[in-house]
C-alpha positions in Angstrom: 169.1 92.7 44.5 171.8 93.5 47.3 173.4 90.6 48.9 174.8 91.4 52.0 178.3 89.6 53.4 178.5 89.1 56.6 182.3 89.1 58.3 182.5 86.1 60.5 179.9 83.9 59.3 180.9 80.1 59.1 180.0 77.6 56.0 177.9 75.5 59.0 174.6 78.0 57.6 172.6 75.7 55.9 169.8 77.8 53.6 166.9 79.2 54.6 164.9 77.3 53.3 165.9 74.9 56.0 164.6 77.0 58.7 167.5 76.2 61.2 171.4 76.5 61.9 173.3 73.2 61.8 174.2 73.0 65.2 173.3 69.6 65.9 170.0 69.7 66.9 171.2 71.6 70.1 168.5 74.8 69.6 166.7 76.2 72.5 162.7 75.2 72.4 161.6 75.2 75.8 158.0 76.5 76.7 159.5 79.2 79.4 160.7 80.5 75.9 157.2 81.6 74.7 156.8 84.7 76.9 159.7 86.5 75.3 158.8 89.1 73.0 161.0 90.9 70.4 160.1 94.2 72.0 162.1 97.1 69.6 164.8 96.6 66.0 166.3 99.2 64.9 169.8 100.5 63.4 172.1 102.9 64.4 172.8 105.0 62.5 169.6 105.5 61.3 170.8 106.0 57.6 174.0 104.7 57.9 176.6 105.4 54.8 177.6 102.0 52.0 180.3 100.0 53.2 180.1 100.8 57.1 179.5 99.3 60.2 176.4 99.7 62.0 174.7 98.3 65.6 171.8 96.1 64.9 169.9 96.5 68.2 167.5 94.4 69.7 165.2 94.8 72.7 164.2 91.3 74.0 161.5 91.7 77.0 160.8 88.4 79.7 156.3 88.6 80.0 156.7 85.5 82.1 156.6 84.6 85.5 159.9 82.8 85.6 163.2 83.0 84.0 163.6 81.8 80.5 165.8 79.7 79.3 168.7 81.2 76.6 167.3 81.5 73.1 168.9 82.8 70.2 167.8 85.8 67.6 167.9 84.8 63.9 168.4 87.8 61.3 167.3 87.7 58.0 169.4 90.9 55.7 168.6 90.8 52.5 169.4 87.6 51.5 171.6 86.4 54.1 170.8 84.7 57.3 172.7 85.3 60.8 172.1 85.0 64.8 172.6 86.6 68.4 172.8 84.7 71.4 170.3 85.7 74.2 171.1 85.0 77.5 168.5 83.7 80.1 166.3 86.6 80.6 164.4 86.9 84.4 160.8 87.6 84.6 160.0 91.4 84.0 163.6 91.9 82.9 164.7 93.0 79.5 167.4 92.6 77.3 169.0 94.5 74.8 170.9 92.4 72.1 173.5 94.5 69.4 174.3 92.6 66.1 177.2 94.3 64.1 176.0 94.5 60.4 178.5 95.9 57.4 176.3 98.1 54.8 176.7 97.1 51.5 179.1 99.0 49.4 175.8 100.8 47.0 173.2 103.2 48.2 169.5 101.1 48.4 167.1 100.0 50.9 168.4 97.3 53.0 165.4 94.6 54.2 166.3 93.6 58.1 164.1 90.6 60.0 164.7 89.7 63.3 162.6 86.9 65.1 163.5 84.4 68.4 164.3 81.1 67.5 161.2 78.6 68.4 159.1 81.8 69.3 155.8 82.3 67.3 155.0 85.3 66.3 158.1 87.2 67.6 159.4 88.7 64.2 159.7 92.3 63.3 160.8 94.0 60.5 162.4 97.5 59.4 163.8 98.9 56.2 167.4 100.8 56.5 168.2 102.8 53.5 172.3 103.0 53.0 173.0 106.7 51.5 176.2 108.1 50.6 175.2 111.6 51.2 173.5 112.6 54.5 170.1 114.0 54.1 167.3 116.3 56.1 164.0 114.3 57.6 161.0 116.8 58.5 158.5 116.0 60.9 155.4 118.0 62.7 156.9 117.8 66.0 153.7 118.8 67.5 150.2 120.6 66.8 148.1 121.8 69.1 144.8 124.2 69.7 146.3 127.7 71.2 143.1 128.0 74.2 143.5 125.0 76.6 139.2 125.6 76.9 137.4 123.3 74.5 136.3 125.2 71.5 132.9 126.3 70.6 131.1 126.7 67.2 131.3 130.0 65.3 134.5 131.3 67.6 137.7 131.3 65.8 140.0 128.6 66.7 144.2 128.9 66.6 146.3 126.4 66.1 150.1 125.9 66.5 152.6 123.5 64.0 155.9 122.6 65.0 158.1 121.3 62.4 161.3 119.8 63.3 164.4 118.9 60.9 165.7 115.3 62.9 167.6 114.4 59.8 171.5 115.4 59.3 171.4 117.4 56.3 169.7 120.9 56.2 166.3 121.2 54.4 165.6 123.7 52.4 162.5 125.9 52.7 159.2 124.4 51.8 155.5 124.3 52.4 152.9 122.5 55.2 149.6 122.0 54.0 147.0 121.5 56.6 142.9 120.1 56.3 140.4 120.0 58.4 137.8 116.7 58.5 139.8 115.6 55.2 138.6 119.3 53.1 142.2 121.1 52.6 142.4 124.3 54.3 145.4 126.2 53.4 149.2 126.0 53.2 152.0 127.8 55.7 155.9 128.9 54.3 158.3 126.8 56.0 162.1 128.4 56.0 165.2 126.6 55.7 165.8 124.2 58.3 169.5 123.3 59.5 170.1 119.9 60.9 168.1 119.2 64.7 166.5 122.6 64.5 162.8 123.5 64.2 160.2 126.1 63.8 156.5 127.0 64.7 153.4 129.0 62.8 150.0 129.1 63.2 147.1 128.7 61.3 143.4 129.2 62.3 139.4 127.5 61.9 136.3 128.5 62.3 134.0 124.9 63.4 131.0 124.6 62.6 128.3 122.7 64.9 130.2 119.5 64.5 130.5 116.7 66.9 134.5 116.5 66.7 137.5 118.2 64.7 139.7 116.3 62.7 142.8 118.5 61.5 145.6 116.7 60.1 149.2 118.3 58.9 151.4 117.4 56.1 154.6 118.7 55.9 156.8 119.1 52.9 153.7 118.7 51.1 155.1 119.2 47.6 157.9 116.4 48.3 160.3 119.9 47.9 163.0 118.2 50.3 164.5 115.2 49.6 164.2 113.4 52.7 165.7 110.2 54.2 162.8 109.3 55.4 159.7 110.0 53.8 157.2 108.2 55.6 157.3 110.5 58.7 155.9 114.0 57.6 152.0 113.5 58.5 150.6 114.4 62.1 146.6 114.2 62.7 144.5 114.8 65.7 140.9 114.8 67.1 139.8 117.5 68.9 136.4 117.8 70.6 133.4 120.6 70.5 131.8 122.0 72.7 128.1 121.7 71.3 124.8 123.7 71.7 122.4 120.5 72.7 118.9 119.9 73.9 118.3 118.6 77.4 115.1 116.7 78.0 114.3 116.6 81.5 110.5 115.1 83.0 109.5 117.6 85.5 106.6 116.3 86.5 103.8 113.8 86.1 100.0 115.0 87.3 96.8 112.7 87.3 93.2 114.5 86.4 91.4 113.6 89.2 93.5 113.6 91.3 92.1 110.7 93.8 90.8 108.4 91.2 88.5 105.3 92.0 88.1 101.7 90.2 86.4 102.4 86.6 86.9 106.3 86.2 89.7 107.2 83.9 92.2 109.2 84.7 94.4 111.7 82.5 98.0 111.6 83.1 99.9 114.8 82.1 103.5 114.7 81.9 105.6 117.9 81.9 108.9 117.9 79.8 111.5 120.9 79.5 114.0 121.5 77.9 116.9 122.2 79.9 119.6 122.7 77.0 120.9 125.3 75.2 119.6 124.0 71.4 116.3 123.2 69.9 115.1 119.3 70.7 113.4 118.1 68.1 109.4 116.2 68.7 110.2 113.1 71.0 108.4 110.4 72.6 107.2 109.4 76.1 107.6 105.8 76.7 105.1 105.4 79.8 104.7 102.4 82.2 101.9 101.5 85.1 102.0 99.3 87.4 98.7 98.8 89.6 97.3 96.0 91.5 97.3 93.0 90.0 97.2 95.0 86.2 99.9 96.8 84.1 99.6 98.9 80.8 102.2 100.9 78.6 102.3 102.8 75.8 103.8 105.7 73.2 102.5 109.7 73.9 104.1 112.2 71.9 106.1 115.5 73.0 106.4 118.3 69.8 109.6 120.0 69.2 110.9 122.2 72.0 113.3 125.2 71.9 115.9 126.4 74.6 114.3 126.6 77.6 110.4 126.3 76.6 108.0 123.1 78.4 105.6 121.2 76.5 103.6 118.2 77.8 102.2 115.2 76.8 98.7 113.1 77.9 97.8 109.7 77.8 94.7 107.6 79.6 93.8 104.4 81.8 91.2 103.3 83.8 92.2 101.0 86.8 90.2 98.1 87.3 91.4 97.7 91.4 91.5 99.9 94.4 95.4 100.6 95.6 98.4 101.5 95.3 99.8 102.4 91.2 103.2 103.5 90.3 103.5 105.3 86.7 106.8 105.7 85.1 107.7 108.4 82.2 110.3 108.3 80.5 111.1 110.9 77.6 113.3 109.9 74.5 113.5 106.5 75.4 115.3 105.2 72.2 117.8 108.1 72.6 117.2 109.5 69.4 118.0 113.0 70.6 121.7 114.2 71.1 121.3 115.4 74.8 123.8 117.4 76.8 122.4 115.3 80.0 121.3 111.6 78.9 120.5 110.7 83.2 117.5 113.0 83.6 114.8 111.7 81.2 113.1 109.3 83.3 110.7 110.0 86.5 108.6 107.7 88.5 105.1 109.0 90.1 103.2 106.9 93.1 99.5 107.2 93.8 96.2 105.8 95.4 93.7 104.5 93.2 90.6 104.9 96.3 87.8 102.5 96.8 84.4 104.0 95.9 81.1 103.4 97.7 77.6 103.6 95.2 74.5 103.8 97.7 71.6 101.6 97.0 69.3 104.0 95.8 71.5 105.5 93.1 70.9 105.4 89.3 73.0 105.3 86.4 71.2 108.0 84.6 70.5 110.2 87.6 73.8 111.6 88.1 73.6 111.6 92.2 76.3 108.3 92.7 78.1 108.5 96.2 81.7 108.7 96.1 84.1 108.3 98.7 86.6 111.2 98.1 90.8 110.8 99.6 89.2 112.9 102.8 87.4 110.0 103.8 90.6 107.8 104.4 92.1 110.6 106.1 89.2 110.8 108.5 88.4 114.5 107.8 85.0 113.6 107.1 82.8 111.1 106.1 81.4 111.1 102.2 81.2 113.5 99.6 79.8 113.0 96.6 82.1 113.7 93.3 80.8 117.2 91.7 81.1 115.8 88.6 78.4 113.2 89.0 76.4 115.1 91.5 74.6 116.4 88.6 75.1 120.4 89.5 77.7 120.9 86.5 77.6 120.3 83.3 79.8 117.7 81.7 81.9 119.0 79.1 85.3 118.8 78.6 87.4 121.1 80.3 90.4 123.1 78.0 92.9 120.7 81.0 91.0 117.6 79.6 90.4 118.4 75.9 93.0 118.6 73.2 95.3 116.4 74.7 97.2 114.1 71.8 98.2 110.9 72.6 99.7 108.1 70.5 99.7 105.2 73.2 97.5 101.9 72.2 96.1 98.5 74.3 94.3 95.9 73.0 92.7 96.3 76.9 89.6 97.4 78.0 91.1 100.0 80.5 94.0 101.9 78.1 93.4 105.4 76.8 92.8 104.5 73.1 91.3 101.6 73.1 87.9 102.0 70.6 90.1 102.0 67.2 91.1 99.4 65.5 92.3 101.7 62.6 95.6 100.5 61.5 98.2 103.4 62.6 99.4 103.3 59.1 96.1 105.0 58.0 96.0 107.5 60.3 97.0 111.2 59.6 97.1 113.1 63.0 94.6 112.1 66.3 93.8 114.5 68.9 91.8 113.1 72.3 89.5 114.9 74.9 88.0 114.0 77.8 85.2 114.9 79.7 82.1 113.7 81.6 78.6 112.4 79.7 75.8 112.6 82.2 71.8 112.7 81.4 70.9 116.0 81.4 73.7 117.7 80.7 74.2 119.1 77.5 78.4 117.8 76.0 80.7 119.3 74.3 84.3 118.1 73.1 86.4 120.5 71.9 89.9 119.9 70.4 91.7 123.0 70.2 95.4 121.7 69.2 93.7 121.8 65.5 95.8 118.5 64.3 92.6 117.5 62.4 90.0 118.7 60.9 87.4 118.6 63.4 87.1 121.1 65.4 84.1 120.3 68.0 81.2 118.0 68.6 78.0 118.2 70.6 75.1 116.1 71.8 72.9 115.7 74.6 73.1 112.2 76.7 70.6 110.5 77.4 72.4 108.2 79.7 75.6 108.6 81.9 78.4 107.5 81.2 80.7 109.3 83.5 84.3 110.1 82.2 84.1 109.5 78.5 87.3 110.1 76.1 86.4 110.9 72.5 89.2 110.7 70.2 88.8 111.9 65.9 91.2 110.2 63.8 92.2 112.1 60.7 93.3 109.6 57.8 95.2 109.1 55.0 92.7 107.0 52.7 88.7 105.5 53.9 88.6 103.5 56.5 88.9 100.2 57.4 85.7 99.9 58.7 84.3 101.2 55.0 83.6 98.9 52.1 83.2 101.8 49.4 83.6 105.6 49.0 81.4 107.8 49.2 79.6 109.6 46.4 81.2 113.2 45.4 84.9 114.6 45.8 86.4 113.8 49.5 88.5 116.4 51.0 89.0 114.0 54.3 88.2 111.0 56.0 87.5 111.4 59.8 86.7 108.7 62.2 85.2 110.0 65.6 85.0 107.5 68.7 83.2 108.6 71.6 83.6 106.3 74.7 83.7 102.7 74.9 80.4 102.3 76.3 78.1 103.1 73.7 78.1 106.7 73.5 78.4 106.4 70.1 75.8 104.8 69.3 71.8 106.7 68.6 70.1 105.6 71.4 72.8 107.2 74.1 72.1 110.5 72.6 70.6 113.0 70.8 71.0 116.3 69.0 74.4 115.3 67.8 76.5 118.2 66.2 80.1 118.2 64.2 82.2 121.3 63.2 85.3 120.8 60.8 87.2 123.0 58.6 87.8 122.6 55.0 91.0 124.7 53.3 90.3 127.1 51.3 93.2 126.3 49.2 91.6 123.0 48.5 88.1 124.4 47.3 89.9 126.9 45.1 92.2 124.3 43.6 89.4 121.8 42.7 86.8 124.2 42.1 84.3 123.8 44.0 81.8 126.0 46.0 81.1 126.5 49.7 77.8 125.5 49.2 78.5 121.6 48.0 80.7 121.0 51.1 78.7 117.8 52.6 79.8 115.5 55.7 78.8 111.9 54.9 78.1 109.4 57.4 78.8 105.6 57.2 76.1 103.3 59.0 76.1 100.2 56.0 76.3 102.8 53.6 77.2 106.1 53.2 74.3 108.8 53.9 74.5 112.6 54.0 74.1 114.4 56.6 73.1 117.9 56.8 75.3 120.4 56.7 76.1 124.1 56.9 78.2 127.0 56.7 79.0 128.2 60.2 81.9 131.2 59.6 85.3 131.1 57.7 88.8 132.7 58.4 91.2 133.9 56.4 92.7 130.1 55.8 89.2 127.5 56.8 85.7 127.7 56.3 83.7 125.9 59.1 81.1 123.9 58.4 78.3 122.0 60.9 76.2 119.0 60.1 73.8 117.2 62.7 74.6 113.1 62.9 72.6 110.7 64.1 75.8 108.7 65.4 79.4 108.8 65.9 81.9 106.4 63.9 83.1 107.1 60.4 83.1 109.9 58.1 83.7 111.5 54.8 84.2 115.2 54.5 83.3 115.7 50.6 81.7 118.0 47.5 78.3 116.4 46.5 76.7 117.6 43.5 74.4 115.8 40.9 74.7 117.7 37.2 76.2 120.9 39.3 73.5 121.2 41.6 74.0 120.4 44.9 71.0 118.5 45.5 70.8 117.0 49.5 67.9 114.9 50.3 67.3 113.0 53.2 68.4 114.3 56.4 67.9 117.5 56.3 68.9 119.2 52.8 66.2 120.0 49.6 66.2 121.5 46.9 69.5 123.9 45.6 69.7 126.4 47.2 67.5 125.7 49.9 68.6 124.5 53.7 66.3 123.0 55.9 66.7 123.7 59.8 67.7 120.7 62.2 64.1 120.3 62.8 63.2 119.7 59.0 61.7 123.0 58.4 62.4 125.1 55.3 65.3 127.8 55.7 66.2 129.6 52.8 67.9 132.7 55.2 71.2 130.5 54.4 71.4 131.3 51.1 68.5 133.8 50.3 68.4 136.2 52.9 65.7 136.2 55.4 63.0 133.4 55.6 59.1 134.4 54.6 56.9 134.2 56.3 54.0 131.3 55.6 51.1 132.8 55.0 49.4 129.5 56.6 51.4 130.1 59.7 49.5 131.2 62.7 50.5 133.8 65.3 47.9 133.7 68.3 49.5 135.8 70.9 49.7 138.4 67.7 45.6 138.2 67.2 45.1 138.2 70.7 46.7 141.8 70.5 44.8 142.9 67.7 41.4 141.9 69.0 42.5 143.2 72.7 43.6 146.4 71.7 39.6 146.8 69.2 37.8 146.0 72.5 39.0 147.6 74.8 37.6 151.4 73.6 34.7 149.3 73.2 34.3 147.9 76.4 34.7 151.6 77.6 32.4 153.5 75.8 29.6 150.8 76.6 30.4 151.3 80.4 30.6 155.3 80.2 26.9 154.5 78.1 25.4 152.7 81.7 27.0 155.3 83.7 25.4 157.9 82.2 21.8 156.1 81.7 22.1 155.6 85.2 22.6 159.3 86.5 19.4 159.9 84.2 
């Protein structure tokens, strides 16, 4: 311990402990007194030699508004307690008080506290270290990137060091290390400093794709020098990238048709590209509508999109009222995605939903309902009815309508995917179309994005339902709709919903088809044939349906089965002691496929059909017996002619 002797200092000091000067009670405590602030301490000489005198300096700052009152400092070295007089200070005004301290007659660290007296919070602190001998003190003076541009990943990046000797000895040569985001780079040869001198090198980096550099320097990094001040040789700094990101930007939002009425869905596409110079990974569109007197929102989803490339996303309504609706996109909502531009992902579409006119004599099933079309409000001309109910097309889906994926939900009766109630943890992928059912007319749905398993279904209506959305649901286990599983091994569960009217459901159709696709991998991995590939049916249990092979690629085979209805089902082997025996709708015995119509067909799996010898072929006997009379019929005539002549 160092106990420092003050010159000058009377026996009136009372001990620290005390916490104040005998001096009659007489100390400064006013509240003008609390906006002074103890502003800089230090020493000078820095590192002054034992048993000299050095300036204590103190820089007292006024914060107030008004003068303060005179004060004093109180300094605490070592052990020893003394104090400075501070004159009344004006507002905004500064001070700098000087306290004449003698070193002690040892080298050591010497402890110095100054604080103003009645003055929370106003003390600082700093450490003086008393050397005989005068010693060097590196520093990094300054470090810096060479190109004033910010820096790019993958191009070389230079840096400059400046190391400066502010002590008053000369340093001997030594080494800098330097690290980048805390992983040690490399080290640079620093020569012999004199005292106040300094020297620069450079070093270099290559970044990576990171958000920010962080390079931090170290100088005399083996403790080489002894220093009088070893607490100064570390310099870091952030430096900023310039990053290859993604820019989402909505382009544009269409509606499918394009003058919609009350009841008739309509298709909203949204265009998204991506403006940026990197990759955006899949995203969401957050979508809002707003029409009269009704609202819905929901989730769609955008895949991954590179540099450059658009992709869209689909989702469904069906306004209730004529008027005005307003339908805002908005694309990476959550900001998930790192974006070059985060101000461009939302856009905001207007349109007319127009009122439609049914005449009196029009039937649901007959396909001829009047429409008024947007020409009629703009006085062009009077009605038209809408080709897609005129009944002079036919009704399926069209490659703008089908496909479309859409992840957007509503417990309403107007959203886009409002028929399943399969919990979204169950399901695998979902892929939507869209197209019109009309009597008549012969439907197909296609789904050509290939996210499930299904890759088309058929039927004919036998009423009209308009514009129908049919949406197959791929899941992870049966679904919730199913109490058991189904007999044999299942390759998928599949729920198909067509409509929310009924379409579904037997008596709104008939002749109802299904192609899906089974993986080739799987059959080979669990064994089993082509010909035991089944689709199963649930209607209060499960029941088979028949099935068979369509084609196959070099990945799927294709399969087709007719169903009576459209709700859930199991893609699965069926076999009874290895034979795949199918009975019921449609399917006897092995090897042997019955038509759609019931009738044997063993061209499937046996070649060509026979022939039944108990089938009848009129039009063929008509021939025979046509072409065995008719020489007949001519020699009998020739016979008269002649008699005749006789």
């Amino acid at each position: 311990m160092i106990i420092v002797i003050i010159p000058g200092l009377t026996p009136s000091i009372v001990s620290a402990a005390d916490g104040q000067f005998a001096d009659g009670g007489n100390s400064t405590n006013s509240t003008l007194n609390s906006n002074l602030i103890l502003e800089k301490l230090s020493t000078d000489p820095d590192y002054p030699k034992p048993d000299s005198k050095v300036a204590i300096n103190s820089l007292v700052k006024n914060t107030g508004t008004e003068a303060s009152e005179p004060t004093n400092i109180i300094y605490k070295i070592g052990e020893t307690e003394d104090k400075e007089e501070v004159p009344a200070i004006e507002a905004g005004s500064e001070t700098l008080i000087s306290h004449t301290w003698i070193t002690p007659d040892e080298e050591g660290t010497v402890s110095i506290k100054a604080s103003l007296e009645n003055v929370e919070n106003s003390e600082k602190e700093i450490s003086v270290k008393v050397v005989q001998e005068t010693l060097p003190d590196l520093i990094v003076e300054d470090l810096y990137p060479e190109s004033s541009t910010q820096p790019e990943a993958g191009k070389t990046l230079n840096f400059t060091l400046k190391i400066k000797n502010v002590g008053e000895a000369t340093a001997s040569s030594s080494t800098a290390k330097y690290s980048f985001n805390g992983t040690s780079e490399g080290e640079i040869s620093i020569p012999e400093l004199s005292a106040g001198t300094s020297t620069s090198a450079e070093f270099s980096y290559t970044p990576g794709n990171e958000e920010n550099i962080s390079v931090t320097v170290v100088a005399d990094s083996g403790n080489i020098v002894s220093e009088s001040n070893e607490d100064n040789n570390r310099m870091s700094k952030t430096i900023s990238m310039k990053r290859d990101l993604p820019d989402l930007k909505i382009e544009s939002i269409s509606l499918s048709p394009e003058n919609p009425h009350p009841e008739e869905n309509i298709t909203f596409t949204v265009t998204v590209k991506n403006n940026g110079s990197a990759a955006a990974e899949s995203s969401e569109i957050n979508y809002d509508i707003k029409g009269n007197n009704e609202s819905y929102t929901g989730v769609t989803s955008i895949p991954a999109l590179a540099a450059g490339e658009t992709g869209t996303g689909a989702f469904f309504w069906t306004p209730e009222n004529e008027g005005q609706i307003e339908v805002k996109a908005t694309v990476d909502a959550e900001n998930i995605i790192s974006e070059s531009d985060e101000t461009n992902n939302e856009f905001t579409k207007t349109a007319t939903v127009y009122k439609e006119t049914v005449s009196s004599d029009s039937g649901n099933d007959s396909g001829n309902e009047s429409s008024e079309s947007s020409n009629n409000n703009s006085g062009n001309e009077s009605s038209e009815s809408s080709n897609n109910n005129s009944g002079n097309e036919s009704s399926g889906s069209s490659s703008s309508d089908s496909g479309s994926k859409s992840s957007g939900s509503s417990s309403s009766s107007s959203g886009g995917t409002i028929l399943s109630k399969e919990p979204v943890s169950n399901i695998e992928a979902k892929e939507l179309a869209a197209g019109n059912v009309q009597s008549g007319y012969h439907v197909k749905f296609d789904f050509p994005e290939g996210v499930t398993c299904i890759t088309y279904i058929e039927f004919d209506p036998i009423k009209t339902l308009r514009r129908t959305i049919t949406t197959v649901e791929m899941l992870k286990d049966k679904s919730t709709f199913v109490s058991e599983v189904p007999p044999g091994k299942v390759y998928k569960y599949v729920n198909i919903w067509v409509g929310n009217n009924g379409a579904g459901v037997a008596n709104y159709f008939e002749n109802g088809f299904i192609e899906f696709k089974v993986e080739k991998s799987w059959l080979e991995e669990n064994n089993i044939s082509q010909s035991q590939i089944t689709l199963q049916w649930y209607n209060k249990g499960w029941e088979t349906l028949a099935t068979e092979k369509v084609k196959e690629d070099t990945r799927y085979v294709y399969f087709k089965s007719k169903t009576p209805g459209f709700s859930c089902f199991a893609i699965t082997s069926y076999s009874a002691e290895g034979k795949n025996i199918l009975e019921g709708n449609g399917l006897a015995e092995e090897g042997v496929l019955r038509n759609w119509n019931g009738e044997t067909n063993k061209s499937a799996v046996n070649g060509s059909a026979k022939t039944d010898d108990k089938d009848k072929n009129p039009l063929g006997k008509a021939k025979i017996i046509l072409a065995i009379s008719l020489p007949l019929f001519l020699i009998l005539v020739e016979y008269f002619v002649m008699k005749k002549k006789i």
